[in-house]
C-alpha positions in Angstrom: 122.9 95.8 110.2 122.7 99.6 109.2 125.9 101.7 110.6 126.9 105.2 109.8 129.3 105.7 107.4 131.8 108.4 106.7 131.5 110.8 103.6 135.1 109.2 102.4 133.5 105.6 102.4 130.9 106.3 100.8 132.6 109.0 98.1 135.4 105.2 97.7 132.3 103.4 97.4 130.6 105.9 94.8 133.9 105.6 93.0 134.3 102.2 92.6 130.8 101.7 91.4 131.7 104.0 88.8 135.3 102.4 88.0 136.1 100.4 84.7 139.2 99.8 85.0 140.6 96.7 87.2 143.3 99.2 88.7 141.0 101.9 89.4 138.9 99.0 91.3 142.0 98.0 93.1 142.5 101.6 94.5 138.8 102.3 95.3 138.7 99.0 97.3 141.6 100.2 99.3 139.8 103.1 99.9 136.9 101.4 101.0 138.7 99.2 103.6 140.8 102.3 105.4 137.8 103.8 105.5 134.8 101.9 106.6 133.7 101.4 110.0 135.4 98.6 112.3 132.8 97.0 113.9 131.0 93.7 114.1 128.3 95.2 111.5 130.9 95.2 108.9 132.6 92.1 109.3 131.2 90.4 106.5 131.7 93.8 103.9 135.2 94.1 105.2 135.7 90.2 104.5 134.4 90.7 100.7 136.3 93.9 99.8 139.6 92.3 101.2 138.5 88.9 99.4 138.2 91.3 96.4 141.4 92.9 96.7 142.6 89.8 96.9 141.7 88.2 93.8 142.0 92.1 91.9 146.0 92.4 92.8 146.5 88.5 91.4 144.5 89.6 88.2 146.9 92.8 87.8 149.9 90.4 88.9 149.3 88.0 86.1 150.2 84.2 85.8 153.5 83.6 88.5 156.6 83.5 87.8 157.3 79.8 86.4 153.4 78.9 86.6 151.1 78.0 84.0 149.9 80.2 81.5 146.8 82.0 82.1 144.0 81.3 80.4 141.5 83.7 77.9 140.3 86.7 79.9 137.4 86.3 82.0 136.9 90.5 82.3 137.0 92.1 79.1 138.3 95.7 79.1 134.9 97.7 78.0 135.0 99.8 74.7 132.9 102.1 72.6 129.9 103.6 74.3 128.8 100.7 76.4 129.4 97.6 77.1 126.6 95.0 77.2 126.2 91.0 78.0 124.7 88.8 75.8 122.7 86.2 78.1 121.1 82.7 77.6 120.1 79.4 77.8 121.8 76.8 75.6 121.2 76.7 72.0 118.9 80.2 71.8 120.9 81.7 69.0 123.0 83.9 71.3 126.4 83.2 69.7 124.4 83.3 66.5 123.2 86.9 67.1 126.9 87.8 68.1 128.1 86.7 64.9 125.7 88.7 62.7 125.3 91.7 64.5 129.5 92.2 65.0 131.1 89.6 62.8 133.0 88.9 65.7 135.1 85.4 66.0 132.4 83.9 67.9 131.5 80.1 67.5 128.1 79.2 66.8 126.3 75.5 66.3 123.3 73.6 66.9 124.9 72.3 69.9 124.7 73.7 73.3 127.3 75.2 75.6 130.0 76.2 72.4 131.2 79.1 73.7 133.2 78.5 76.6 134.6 82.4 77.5 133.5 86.0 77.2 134.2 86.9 73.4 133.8 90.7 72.4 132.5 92.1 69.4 132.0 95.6 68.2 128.1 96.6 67.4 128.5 100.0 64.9 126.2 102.6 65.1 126.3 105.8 63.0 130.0 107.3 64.5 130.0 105.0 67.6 129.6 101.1 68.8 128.3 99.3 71.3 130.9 96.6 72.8 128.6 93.6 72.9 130.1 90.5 75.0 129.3 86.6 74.2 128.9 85.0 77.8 128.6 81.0 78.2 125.3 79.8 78.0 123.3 79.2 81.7 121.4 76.1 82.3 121.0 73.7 85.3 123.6 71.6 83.7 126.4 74.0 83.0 126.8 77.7 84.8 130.0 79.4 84.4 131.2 80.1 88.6 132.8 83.4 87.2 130.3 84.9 85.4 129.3 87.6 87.6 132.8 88.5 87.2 132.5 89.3 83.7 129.3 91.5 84.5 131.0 94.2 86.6 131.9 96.2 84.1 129.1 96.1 81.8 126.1 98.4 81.4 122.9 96.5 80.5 122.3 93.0 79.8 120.7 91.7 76.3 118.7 88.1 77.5 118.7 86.1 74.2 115.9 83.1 74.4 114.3 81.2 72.0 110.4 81.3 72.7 109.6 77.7 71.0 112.3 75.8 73.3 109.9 73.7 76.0 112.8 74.3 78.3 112.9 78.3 78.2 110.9 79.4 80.6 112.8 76.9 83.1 116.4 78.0 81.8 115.6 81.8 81.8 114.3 81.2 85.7 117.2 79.5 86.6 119.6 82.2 84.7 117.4 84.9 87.1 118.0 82.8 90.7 121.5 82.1 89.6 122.2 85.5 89.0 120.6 86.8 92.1 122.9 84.3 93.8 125.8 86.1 92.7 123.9 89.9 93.5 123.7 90.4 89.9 120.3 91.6 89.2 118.3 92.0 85.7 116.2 94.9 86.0 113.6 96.3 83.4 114.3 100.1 83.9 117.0 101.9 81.4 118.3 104.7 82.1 116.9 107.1 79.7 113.4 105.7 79.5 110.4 106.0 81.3 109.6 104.2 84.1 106.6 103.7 86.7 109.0 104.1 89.2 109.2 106.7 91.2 111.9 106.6 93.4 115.1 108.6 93.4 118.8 107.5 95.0 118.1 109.3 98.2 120.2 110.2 100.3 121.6 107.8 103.5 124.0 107.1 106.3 123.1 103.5 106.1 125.5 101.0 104.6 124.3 99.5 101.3 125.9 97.0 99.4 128.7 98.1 97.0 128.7 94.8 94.9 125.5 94.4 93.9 124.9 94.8 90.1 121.5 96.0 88.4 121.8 95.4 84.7 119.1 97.1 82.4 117.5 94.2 80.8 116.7 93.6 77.4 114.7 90.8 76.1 116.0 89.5 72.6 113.6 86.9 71.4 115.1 84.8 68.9 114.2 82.9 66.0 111.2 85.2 65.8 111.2 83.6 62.1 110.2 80.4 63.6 107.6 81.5 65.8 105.3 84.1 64.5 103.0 84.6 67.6 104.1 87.7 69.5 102.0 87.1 72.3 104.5 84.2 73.0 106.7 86.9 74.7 103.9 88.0 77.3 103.6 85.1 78.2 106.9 84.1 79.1 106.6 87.5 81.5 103.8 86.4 83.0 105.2 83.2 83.5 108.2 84.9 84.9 107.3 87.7 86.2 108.7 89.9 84.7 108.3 92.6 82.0 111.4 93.6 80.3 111.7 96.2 76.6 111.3 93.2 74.3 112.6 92.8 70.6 111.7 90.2 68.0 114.8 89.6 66.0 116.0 86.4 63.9 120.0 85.7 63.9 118.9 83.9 60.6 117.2 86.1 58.3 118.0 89.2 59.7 114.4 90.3 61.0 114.8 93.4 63.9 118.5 93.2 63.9 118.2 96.7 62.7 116.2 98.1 65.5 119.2 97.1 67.8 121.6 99.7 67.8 119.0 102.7 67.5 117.4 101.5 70.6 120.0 101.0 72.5 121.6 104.1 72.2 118.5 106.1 73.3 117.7 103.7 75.8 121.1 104.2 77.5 121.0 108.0 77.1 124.2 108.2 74.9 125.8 112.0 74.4 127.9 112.3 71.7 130.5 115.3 72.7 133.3 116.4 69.9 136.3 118.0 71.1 138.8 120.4 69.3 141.8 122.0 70.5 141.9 126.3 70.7 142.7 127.1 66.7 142.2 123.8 65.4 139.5 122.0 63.7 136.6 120.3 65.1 137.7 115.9 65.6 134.6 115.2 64.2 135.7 111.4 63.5 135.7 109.4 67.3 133.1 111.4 70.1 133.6 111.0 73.3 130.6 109.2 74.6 128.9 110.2 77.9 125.1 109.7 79.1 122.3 112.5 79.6 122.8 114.2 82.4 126.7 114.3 82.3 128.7 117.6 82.4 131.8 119.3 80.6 133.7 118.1 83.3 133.1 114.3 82.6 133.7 115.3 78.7 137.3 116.4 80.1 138.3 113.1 82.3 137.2 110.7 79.5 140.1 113.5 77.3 142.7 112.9 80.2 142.9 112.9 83.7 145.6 115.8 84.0 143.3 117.7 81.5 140.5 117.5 84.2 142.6 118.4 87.2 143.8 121.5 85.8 140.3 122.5 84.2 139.6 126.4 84.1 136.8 126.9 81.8 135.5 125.5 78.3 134.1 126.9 75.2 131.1 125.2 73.4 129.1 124.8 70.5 125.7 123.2 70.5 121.6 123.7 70.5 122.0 124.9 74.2 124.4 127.7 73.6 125.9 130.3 71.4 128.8 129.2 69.9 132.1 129.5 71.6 130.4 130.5 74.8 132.5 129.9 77.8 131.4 127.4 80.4 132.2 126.3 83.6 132.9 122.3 84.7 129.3 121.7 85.3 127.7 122.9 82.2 125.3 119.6 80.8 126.2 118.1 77.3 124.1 117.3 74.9 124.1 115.3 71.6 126.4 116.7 69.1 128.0 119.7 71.1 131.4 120.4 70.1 133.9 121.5 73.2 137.0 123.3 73.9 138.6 122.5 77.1 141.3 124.9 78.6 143.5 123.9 81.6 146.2 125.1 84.0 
């Protein structure tokens, strides 16, 4: 039912889309709910965001007092320049991948469902990474109820299959319905490339859903060693219907595990920014990572909030400018500018 909403709703529910953390969540969900309209249209949102808060202020709270001890971590803090899922049916490699492209912890075997929680592993590219998260493998007979949990904070999805199972195109259509079930949806468009889409975010009064989740969607076809027929991949599409950014790669030998990293960070847009402080040297040794399109002022909230508060002006080095020319807040970043940020 469409209902106007006020700008302070929807600036809470611009915020929490944008949140990472579980406490910055907490607080945008409490804005949400002082703020949204009270009427019989809302109901149901005002029944999820306090269901959310809910479950968000136990999370924070950690096991009770006396209780049992919690188990491994169903949300994994994000790092590095993005955070992405690795999707699956049983038994396509996925853990397999994990293991070779972040030497991560991960389990791998032949059998199916081995890894039971979300297990993190760092992906290195050049001077940054890419946080890639193991998920539990999806398949009618086992489906993790918290998944879509562990999705909220990630950027784009990686779904790992293995083209020569009979099963695949049945697992990877049941992975789709079971994640539309939880408003988790895998879309083909990235934000930095291309697409035949033309249509912008527009601007509206009616209320959307906050909690729906469009992960960019890449297809990682597995054990490409084993099946040399690229035309396998369309037609798994056309199967499914859909038409993902696909690469061939084999957790065993190695083929395309290169391509990875490079893609993915042009496919998400990543900026690199480098900061130095007024007389120092350029920190030329962690960037802050942003996306294309972001401004000086984002640079200065990833430095520190206080930092960002108290902004007055910036200088900056890079293609677009001269060096140390001043800037305000809204100046774009690009690749490899280097910035100065001065505050009240």
């Amino acid at each position: 039912m469409p209902t106007n909403v006020s700008p302070e709703y929807k600036k809470a529910e611009e915020a929490y889309r944008q949140a990472r953390e579980p406490k910055d969540r907490l607080d945008c969900l409490k804005q949400m709910l002082s703020t949204i309209p009270k009427h019989k249209g809302t109901e149901h949102l005002q029944a999820d965001i306090k269901s959310r808060i809910k479950d968000l202020t136990e999370e924070l709270a950690g096991p009770k007092k006396g209780g049992k001890r919690s188990g491994p971590a169903l949300a994994i803090r994000p790092e590095g320049a993005a955070q992405l899922a690795l999707l699956g049916p049983p038994n396509s490699g996925k853990s397999a991948l994990h293991l070779r492209l972040t030497g991560s912890r991960a389990q791998s075997g032949p059998g199916p469902f081995i890894t039971q929680f979300p297990e993190p592993g760092m992906l290195p590219f050049e001077d940054v990474a890419f946080q890639l998260l193991d998920l539990p493998s999806m398949s009618p007979e086992h489906s993790p109820p918290w998944i879509a949990s562990s999705l909220q904070s990630c950027d784009a999805a990686l779904l790992v299959v293995d083209l020569a199972d009979p099963a695949c195109v049945e697992n990877v259509q049941f992975i789709l319905d079971t994640l539309e079930g939880k408003k988790v949806s895998l879309v083909a468009d990235w934000p930095a490339l291309e697409s035949g889409a033309d249509e912008g975010p527009g601007e509206s009064d009616t209320l959307d859903d906050p909690f729906r989740i469009e992960l960019p969607t890449l297809l990682v076809a597995n054990k490409s060693d084993l099946l040399p027929d690229p035309e396998e991949v369309a037609v798994l599409e056309e199967l499914l219907d859909v038409h993902y950014p696909t690469l061939r790669v084999s957790a065993e030998t190695g083929q395309g595990l290169g391509e990875l990293a490079p893609w993915l960070f042009k496919a998400l847009g990543v900026v690199r920014v480098y900061t130095k402080a007024p007389g120092k040297d350029v920190e030329r040794d962690r960037p802050f990572t942003v996306r294309q399109g972001d401004t000086v002022l984002d640079v200065a909230r990833l430095v520190h909030k206080d930092i960002a508060e108290g902004f007055r002006f910036a200088r900056m080095w890079g293609a677009a400018v001269f060096d140390g020319q001043q800037v305000g807040a809204e100046q774009p970043v690009s690749d490899g500018d280097v910035v100065e940020l001065h505050s009240r």
